[in-house]
C-alpha positions in Angstrom: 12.8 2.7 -21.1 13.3 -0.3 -19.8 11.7 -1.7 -16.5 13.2 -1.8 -13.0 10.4 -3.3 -11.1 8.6 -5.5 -13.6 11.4 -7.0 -15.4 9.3 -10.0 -16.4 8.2 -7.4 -19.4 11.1 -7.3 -20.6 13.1 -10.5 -19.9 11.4 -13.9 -20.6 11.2 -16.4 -17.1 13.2 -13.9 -15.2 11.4 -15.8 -12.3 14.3 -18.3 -12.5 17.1 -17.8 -11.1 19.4 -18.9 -13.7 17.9 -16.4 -16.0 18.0 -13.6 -12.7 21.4 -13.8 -12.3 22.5 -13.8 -16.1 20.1 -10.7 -16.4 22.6 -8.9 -13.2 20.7 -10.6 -10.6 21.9 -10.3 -6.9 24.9 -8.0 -8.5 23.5 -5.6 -5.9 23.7 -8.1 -2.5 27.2 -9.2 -4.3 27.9 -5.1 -3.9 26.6 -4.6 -0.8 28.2 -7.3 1.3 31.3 -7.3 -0.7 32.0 -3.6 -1.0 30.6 -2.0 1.5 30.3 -2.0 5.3 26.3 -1.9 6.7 26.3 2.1 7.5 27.5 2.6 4.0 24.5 0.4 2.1 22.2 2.9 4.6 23.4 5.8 3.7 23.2 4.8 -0.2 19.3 4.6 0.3 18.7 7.2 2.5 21.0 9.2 -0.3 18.6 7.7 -2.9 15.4 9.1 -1.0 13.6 5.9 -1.4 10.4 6.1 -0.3 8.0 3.3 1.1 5.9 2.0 -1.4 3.3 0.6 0.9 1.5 3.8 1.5 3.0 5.9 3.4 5.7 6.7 1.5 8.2 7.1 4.3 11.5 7.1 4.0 13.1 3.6 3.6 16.8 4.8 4.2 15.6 6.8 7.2 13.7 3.9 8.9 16.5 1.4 8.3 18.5 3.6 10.3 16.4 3.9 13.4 17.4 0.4 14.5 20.1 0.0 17.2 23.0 -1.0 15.5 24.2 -3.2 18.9 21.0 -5.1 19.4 21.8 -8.2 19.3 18.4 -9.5 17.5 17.0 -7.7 14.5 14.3 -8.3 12.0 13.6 -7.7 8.6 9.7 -8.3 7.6 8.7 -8.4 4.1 5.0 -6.8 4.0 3.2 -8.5 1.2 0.0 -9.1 2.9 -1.6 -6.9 -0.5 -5.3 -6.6 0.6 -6.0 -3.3 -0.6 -8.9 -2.7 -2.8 -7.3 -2.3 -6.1 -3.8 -3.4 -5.6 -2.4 -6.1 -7.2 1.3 -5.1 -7.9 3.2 -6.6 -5.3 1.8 -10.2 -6.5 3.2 -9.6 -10.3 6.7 -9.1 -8.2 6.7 -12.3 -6.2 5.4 -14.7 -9.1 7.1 -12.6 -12.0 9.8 -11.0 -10.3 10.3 -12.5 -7.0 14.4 -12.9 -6.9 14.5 -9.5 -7.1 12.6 -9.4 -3.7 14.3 -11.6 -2.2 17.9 -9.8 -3.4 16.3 -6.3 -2.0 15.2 -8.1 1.3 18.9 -9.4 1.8 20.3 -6.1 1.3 17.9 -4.4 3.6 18.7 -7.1 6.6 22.4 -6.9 5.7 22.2 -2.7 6.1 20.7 -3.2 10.0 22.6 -7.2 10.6 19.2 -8.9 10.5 19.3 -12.3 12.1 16.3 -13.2 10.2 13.8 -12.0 7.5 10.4 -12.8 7.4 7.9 -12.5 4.5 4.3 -12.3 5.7 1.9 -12.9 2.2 -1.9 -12.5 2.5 -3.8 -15.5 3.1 -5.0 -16.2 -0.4 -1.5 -16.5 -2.0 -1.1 -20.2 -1.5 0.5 -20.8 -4.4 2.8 -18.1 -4.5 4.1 -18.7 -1.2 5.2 -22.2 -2.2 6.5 -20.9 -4.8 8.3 -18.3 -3.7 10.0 -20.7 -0.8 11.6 -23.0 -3.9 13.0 -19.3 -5.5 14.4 -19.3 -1.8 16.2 -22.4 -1.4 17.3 -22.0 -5.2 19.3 -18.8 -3.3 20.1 -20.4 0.0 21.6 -23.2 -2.2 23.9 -20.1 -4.1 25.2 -19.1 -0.5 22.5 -15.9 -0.9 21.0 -16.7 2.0 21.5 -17.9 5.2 24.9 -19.5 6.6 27.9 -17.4 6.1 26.3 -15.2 3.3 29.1 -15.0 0.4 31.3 -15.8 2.7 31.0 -12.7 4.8 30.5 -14.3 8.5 27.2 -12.6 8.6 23.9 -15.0 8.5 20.3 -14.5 8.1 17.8 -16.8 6.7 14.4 -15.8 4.9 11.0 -17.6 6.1 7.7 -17.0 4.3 4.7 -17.2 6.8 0.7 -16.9 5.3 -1.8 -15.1 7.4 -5.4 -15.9 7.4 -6.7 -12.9 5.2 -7.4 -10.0 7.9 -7.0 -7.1 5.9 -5.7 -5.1 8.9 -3.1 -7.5 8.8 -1.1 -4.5 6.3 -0.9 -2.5 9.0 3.0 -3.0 10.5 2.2 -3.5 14.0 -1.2 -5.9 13.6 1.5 -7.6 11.0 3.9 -8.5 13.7 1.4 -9.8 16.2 0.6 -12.1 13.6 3.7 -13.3 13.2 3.9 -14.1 16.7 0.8 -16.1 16.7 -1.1 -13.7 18.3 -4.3 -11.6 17.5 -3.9 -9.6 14.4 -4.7 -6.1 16.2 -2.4 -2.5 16.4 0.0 -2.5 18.9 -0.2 0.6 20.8 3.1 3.0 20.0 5.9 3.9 21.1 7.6 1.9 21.3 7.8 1.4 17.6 9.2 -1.4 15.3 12.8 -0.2 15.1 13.0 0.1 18.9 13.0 -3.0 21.6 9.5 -3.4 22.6 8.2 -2.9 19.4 9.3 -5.4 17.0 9.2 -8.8 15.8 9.2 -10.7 19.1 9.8 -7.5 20.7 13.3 -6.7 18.9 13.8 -4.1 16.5 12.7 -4.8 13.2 12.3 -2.8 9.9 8.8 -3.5 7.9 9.7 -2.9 4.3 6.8 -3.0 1.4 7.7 -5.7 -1.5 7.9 -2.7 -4.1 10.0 -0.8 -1.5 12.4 -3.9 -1.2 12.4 -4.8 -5.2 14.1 -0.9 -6.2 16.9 -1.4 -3.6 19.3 -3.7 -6.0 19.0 -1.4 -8.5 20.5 1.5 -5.9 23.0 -0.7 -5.0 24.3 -1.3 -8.8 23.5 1.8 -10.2 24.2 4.7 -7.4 22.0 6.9 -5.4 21.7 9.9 -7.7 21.0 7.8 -10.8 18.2 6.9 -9.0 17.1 10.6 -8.4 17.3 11.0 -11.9 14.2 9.1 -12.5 11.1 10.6 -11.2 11.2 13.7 -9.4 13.3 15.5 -6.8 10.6 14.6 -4.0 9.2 11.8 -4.7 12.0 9.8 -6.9 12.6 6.6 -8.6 9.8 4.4 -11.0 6.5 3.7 -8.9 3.9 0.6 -10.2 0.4 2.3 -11.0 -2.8 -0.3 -10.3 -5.2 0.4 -12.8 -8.6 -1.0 -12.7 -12.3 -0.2 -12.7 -13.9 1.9 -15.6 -10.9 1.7 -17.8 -9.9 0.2 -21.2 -6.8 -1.8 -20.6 -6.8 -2.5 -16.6 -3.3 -3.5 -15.4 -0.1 -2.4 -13.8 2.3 0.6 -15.0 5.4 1.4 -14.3 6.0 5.0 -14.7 8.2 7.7 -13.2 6.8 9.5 -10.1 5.7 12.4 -11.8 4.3 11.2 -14.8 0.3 12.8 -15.0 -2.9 11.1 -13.8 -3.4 12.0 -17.6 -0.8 9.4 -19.6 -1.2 7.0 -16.7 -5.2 6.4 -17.5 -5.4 7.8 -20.9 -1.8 6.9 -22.8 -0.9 3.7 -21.2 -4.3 2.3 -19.7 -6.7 3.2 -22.8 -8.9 5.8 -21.3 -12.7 5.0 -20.4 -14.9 2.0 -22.0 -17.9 2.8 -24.1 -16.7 6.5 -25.0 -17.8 7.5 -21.5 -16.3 10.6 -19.0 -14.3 10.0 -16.2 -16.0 10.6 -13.0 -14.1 10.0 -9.7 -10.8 8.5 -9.5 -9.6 7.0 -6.3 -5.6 6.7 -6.0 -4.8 4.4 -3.6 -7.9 2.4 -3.7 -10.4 2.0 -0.9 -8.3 4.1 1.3 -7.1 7.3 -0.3 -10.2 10.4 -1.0 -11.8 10.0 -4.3 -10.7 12.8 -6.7 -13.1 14.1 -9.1 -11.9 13.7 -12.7 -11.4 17.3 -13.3 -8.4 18.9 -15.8 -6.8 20.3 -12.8 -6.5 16.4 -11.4 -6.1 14.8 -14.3 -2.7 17.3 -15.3 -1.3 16.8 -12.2 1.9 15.0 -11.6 1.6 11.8 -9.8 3.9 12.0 -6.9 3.4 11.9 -3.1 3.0 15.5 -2.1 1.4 16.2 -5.6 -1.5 14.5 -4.5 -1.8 15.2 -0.9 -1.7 18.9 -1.8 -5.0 17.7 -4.4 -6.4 16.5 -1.4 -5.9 12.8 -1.7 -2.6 10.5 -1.2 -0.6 8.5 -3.6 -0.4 5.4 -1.1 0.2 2.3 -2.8 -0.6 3.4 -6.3 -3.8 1.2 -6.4 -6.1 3.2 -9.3 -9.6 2.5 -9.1 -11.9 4.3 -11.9 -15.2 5.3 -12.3 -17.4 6.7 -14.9 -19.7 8.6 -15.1 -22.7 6.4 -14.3 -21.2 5.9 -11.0 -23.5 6.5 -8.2 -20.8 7.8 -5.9 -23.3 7.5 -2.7 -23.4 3.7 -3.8 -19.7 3.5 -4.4 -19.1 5.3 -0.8 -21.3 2.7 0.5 -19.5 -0.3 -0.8 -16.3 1.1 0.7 -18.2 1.6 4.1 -19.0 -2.1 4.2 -15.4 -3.1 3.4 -14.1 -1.1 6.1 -16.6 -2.1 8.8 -16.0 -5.8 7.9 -12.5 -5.8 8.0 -12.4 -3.3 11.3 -10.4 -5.2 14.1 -12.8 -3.8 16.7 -10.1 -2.6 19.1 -10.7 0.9 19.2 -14.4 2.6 19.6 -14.2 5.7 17.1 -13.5 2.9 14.3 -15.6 -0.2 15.5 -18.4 2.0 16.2 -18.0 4.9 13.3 -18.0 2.5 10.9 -21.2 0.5 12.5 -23.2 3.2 12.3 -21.8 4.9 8.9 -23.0 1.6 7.6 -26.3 1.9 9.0 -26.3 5.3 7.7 -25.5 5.0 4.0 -28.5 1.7 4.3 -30.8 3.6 5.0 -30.3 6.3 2.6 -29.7 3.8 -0.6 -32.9 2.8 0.9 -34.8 6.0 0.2 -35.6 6.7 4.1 -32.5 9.1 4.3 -33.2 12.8 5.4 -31.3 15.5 5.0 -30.1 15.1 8.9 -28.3 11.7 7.8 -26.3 14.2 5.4 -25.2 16.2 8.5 -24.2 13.0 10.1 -21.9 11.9 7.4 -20.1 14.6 7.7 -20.0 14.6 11.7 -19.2 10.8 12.6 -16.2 10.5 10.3 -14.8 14.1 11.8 -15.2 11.6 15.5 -12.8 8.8 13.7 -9.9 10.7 12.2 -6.9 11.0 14.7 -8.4 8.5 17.8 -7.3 5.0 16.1 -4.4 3.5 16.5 -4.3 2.4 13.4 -5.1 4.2 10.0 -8.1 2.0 9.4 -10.5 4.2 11.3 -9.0 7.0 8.8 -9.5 5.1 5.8 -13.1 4.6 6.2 -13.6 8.2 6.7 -12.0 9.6 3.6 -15.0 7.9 0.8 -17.2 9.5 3.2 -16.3 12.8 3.7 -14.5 13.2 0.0 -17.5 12.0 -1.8 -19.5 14.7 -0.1 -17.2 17.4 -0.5 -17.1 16.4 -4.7 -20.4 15.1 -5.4 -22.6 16.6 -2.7 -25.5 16.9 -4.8 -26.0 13.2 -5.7 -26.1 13.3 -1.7 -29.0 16.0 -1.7 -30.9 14.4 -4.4 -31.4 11.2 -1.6 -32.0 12.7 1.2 -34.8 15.0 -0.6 -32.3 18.4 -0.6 -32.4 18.6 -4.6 -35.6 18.9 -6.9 -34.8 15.9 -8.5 -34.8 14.2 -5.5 -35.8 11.0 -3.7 -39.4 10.9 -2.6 -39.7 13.3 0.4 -43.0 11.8 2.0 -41.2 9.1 3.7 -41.8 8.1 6.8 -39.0 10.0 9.6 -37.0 7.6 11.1 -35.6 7.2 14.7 -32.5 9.0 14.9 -30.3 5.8 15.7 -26.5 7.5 16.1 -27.5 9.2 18.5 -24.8 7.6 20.8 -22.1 8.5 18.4 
């Protein structure tokens, strides 16, 4: 089948928009505009059940159509600010595919009359942001974007800004305080993006996910329920899988929702280096719970509520491996460190959960651990979840409290629980979370 998403497979320098546009290219924004009024290019996409391919895999339709159709300034941000650990898709988009963006962007701000769209890129994409702003002007210059779109009377221009590599940056509302110039921290909510208050410079504003954003022209060409046709009733439409770790052929996949953990690593990624088992997989990289590479997991379809019900969640796709010579109590560890780094500090369960989770997981990779510091890696995370007002302080509790539900015993054997154990003779340590 051919691609949707990462065209560039398929067709040679579809990056240029001479070669776009013979290839169909804004045939979709063409559609929309010409065809169709904005309530109508909504209700396509809520028809569609597109969902969000930043994570959370809301609704796209649904969100376009909380903004207030009579405000008179509305926002459409492009969220490509792709710092999660394993996730690399939305990149191959903007420097492979990136008209395609910019055509599912257009449509999105013609659906709610955008006056303006914005696309925020992580602070390491230099080059594509440059980039990406000539594949811009090579549209503005086709009457794509900005004046007068195709003659329609409606206007909106596209602006790419850079942030300075926060990774809670992804997060929506920290997104649009950067955009404003201002400290790259969680709004507190309601009010919300779509409503005044909570947007872009206070107006309502729709934060789309490139993937999100790159399916839309294909809707608008090809109908709603051909799009359901592809993937599954639920969770529908072709999803990019990030593959990398422990694996063969490390990469990104586009599959159907609903294709198995199975074909994705095994078929189309090359299975395992070195003839080794697969341990733990983690589905939306740092994030998500790791899953242990059982049959049951590894048979499963790969769709949204597919996962959750396995106890993880799809997210953004991001597939990080690991055999198994993995020491998951390391592995946990590393993800610790990421999270407390990258921790805006604004709220105390997550500034200070992760402090001392850190502290925590040092202690036992140093051999010093007791059986106690098990207990406490399963109470501090339980303080996080639910008291953030971002998802961060989640995140950093699901390596924690998954990799002791899966692979307790690898816990026991440091903290001396286990025959084969960690020396048990060492010396008891000050119980230093005790202010958790």
């Amino acid at each position: 089948m051919a691609h949707i998403l990462l065209r560039d497979r398929d067709i040679p320098d579809i990056w240029q928009f001479d070669t776009y546009v013979a290839n169909g290219g804004y045939d979709g924004l063409k559609k929309a505009v010409q065809d169709h009024v904005p309530a109508e290019v909504i209700q396509i996409v809520l028809e569609s059940n597109l969902r969000g391919r930043g994570g959370a895999g809301f609704p796209a339709g649904r969100k376009w159509s909380f903004i207030p159709q009579d405000a008179e300034r509305k926002y459409v941000v492009v969220n490509a600010d792709e710092s999660e650990p394993g996730t690399f898709k939305d990149r191959q988009l903007l420097e492979k595919n990136p008209h395609q963006v910019i055509e599912g962007a257009m449509i999105a701000a013609y659906a709610i009359q955008a006056t303006a769209v914005y696309i925020y890129c992580r602070g390491e994409f230099w080059d594509l942001a440059h980039a990406l702003e000539e594949r811009i002007d090579e549209a503005r210059r086709a009457n794509l974007v900005g004046d007068n779109v195709l003659g329609s009377g409606w206007s909106c221009d596209i602006h790419v800004h850079l942030g300075a590599g926060a990774y809670i940056c992804g997060e929506e509302s920290a997104l649009l305080n950067s955009l404003q110039g201002l400290l790259g921290q969680p709004r507190v909510r309601p009010p919300f993006p779509a409503q005044k208050g909570g947007g872009l410079y206070y107006e309502p504003t729709v934060v789309n996910n490139v993937e999100t954003l790159a399916n839309v022209p294909w809707i608008l060409v090809n109908g709603a329920e051909a799009y359901k046709e592809i993937g599954t009733p639920q969770s529908p439409g072709p999803k990019i899988f990030c593959v990398s770790g422990h694996v063969e052929k490390p990469g990104n996949y586009e599959l159907p929702l609903g294709a198995t953990f199975r074909e994705l690593i095994f078929d189309h990624a090359g299975g395992i280096p070195n003839g080794k088992q697969l341990k733990g997989i983690l589905p939306s990289g740092a994030s998500g719970p790791v899953l242990p590479a059982t049959d049951d997991v590894l048979d499963s379809p790969m769709t949204y509520e597919t996962v959750a019900e396995l106890g993880s969640t799809l997210g953004s796709a991001s597939f990080i491996l690991m055999d198994e010579d993995t020491d998951m109590v390391w592995a946990a560890a590393k993800m610790i460190h990421f999270f407390k780094h990258e921790s805006c500090g604004k709220c105390t369960p997550c500034r200070e959960g992760t402090y001392w989770l850190e502290r925590i997981y040092d202690r036992i990779l140093r051999g010093e651990g007791t059986p106690r510091d098990l207990e406490l890696l399963e109470s501090v995370p339980n303080q996080m979840q639910g008291l953030t007002l971002c998802a961060l302080g989640e995140f950093a509790a699901n390596p924690v409290l998954s990799t002791v539900k899966h692979f307790r015993d690898e816990y026991e054997r440091y903290v001396g629980i286990s025959p084969a154990s960690q020396p048990t003779d060492v010396p008891e340590v000050a119980e230093p979370v005790a202010a958790v």
